[in-house]
N, C-alpha and C positions, 0 to 999 in steps of 0.2 A: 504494500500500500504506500502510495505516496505520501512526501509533506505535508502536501496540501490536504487531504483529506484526515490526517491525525490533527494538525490545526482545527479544523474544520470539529469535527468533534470535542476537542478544550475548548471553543466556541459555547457550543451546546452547555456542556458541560455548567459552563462559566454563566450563561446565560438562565440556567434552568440553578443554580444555585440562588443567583439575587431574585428572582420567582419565590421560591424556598422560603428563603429570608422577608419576603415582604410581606409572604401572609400571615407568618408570623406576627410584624409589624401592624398590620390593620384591622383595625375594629372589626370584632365579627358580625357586627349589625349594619355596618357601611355599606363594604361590598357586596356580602355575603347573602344568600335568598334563605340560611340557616346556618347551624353550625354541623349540620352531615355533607352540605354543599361546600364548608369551608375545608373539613377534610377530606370530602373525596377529590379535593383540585390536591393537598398538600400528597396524600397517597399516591395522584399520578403521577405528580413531581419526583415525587421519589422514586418510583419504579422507570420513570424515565430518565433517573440517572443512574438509576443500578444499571442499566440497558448498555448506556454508553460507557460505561465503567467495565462490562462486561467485552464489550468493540476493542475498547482501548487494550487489555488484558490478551487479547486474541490477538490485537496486531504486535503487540509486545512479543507474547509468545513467537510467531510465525518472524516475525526478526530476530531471535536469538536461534530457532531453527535453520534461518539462511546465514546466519555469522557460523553456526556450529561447520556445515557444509565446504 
């Protein structure tokens, strides 16, 4: 996998953490249509960074596979 596409994902990453962070941050009566709508947004955040976490992990792996070769 290229540069660009391992950047490309600490993007995400990077992007879906201040997410994380803000719903923390804000009222749950503001945004929020409830407090099961406030955590099923924080639950997908999270499972969409274990996701990339998971990308990353795999492209890690398959480069120390082509360095071993």
């Amino acid at each position: 996998m290229d540069k660009s596409s391992v950047n490309t994902i600490y993007a995400k990453i990077f992007a879906l953490n201040l997410m994380r962070d803000a719903i923390k941050e804000v009222s749950p009566t503001y945004v929020y249509r409830s407090l099961q709508h406030r955590d099923d947004l924080y639950l997908a955040i999270i499972e969409a960074l274990e996701d990339l976490e998971d990308q990353l992990e795999d492209i890690e792996d398959a480069e120390i596979k082509e360095e071993d070769k």
